[in-house]
C-alpha positions as CSV (number, residue, x, y, z in Angstrom):
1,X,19.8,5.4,-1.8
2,X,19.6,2.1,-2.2
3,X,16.7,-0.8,-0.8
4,X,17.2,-4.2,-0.2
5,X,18.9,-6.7,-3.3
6,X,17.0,-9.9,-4.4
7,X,19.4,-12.1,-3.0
8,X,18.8,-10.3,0.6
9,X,14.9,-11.5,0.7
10,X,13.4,-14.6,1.7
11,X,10.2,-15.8,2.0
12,X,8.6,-14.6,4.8
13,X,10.4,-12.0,5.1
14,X,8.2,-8.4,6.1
15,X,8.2,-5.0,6.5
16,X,5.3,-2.5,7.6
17,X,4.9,1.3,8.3
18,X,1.4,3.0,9.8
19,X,0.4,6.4,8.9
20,X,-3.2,8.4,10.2
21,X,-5.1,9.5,7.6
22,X,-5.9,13.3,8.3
23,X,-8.4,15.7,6.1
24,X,-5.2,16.9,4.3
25,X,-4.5,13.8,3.0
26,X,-8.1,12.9,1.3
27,X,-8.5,16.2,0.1
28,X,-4.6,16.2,-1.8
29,X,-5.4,12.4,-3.1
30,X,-8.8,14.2,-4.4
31,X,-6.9,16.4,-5.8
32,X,-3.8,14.7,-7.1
33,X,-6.0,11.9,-8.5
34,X,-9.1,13.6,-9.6
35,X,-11.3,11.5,-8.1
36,X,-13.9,13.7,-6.4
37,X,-16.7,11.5,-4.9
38,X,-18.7,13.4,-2.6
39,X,-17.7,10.3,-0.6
40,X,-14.5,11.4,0.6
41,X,-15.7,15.0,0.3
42,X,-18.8,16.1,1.3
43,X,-19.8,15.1,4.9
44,X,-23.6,16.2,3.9
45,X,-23.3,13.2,1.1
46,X,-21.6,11.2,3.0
47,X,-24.1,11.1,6.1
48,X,-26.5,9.9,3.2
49,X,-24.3,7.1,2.5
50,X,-24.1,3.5,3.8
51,X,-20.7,4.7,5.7
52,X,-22.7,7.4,7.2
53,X,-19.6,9.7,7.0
54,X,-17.1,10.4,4.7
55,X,-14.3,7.5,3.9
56,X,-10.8,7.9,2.7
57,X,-10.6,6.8,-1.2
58,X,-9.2,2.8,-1.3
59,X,-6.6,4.0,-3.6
60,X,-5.0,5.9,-0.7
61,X,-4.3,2.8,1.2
62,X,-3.1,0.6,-2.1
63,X,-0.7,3.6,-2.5
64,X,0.3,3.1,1.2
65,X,1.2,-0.1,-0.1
66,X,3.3,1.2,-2.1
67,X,5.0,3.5,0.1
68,X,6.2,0.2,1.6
69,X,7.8,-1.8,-1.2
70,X,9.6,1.6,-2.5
71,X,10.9,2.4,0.9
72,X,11.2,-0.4,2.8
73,X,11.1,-3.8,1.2
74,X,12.4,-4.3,-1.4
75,X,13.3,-0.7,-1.2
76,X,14.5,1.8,-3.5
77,X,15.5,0.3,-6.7
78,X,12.0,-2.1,-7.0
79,X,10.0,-1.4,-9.4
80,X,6.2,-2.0,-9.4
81,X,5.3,-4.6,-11.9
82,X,1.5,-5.4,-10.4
83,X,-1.1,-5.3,-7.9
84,X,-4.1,-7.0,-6.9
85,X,-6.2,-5.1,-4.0
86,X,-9.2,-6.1,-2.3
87,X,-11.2,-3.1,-0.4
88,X,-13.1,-5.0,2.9
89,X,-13.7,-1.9,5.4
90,X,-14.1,1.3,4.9
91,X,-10.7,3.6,6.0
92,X,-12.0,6.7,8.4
93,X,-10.3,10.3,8.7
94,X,-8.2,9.5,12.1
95,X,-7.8,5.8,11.4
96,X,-3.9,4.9,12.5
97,X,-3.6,2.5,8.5
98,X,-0.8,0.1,9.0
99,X,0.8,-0.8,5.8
100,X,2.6,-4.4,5.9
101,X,3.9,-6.1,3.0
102,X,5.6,-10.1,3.2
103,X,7.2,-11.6,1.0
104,X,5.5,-14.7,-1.1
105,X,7.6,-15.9,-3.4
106,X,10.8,-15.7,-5.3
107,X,11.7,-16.1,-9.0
108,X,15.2,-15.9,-9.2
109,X,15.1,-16.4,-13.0
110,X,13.2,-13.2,-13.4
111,X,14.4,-11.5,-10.2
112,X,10.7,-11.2,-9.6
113,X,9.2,-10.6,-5.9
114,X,5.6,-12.1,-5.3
115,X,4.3,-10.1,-1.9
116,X,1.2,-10.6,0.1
117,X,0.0,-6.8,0.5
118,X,-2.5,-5.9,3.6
119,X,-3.6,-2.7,5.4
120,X,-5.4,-3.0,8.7
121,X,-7.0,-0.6,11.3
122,X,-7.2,-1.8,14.5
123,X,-6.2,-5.2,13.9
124,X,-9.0,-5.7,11.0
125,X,-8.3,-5.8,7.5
126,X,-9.5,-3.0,5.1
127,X,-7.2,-3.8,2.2
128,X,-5.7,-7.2,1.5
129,X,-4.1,-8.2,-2.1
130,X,-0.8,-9.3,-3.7
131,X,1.8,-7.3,-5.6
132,X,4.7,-8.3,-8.1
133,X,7.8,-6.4,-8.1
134,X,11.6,-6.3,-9.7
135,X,14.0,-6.5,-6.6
136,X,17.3,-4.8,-8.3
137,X,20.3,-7.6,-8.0
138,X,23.5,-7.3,-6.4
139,X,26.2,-5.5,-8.3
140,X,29.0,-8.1,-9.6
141,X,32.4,-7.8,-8.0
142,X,35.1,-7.5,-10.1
């Protein structure tokens, strides 16, 4: 399987996906992670909490990001070189998280990918933030 070459991206150019974040999915990143804040737990906690219910962990919608440049754009082939995330809303069990990556900039020298990274709910921002990736180059003919 193979994603989209550096020389097939331009600036601007986006891709997205949305997935609902269900109980299953909070308890496996728990799990999977280790990262057991009552938070994303323990509805008794959580109903202490300024949330007043229990949130999905950030991470889960950074690694939606992700889900995005390794599938989508660039693709398979890219490899993760860094990311930047900002966490402005909380992310709810049932919220619909849409995923949407577009691309910054493009070193050509470096084959390096600059991409503005943002998940949203409802139109709002929860996660906004940059990544840098390696788009793989076109094989040479011959």
């Amino acid at each position: 399987m193979q994603g989209l070459y550096f020389e097939d991206l331009a600036v601007g150019s986006s891709a997205e996906m949305t997935r609902v974040v269900g109980e299953a999915d909070i308890v496996a990143f728990a799990q999977v992670s280790g990262d057991e804040n009552p938070v994303h737990l323990d509805a008794d906690y959580a109903r202490t909490t300024s949330f007043g219910e229990r949130i999905a962990h950030g991470m889960l919608a950074g690694a939606y990001i992700s889900a995005v440049l390794g599938t989508k754009l660039p693709g398979p082939g890219a490899i993760y070189l860094s990311q930047a995330l900002t966490f402005r809303r909380p992310v709810r069990i049932g919220d619909a998280v849409t995923a949407r990556v577009t691309v910054k900039a493009l070193d050509a020298r470096r084959g390096r990918v600059t991409l503005e990274t943002v998940c949203e709910v409802d139109g709002r921002t929860v996660v906004d933030g940059e990544a840098v990736v390696i788009a793989p180059r076109k094989p040479v003919a011959g």
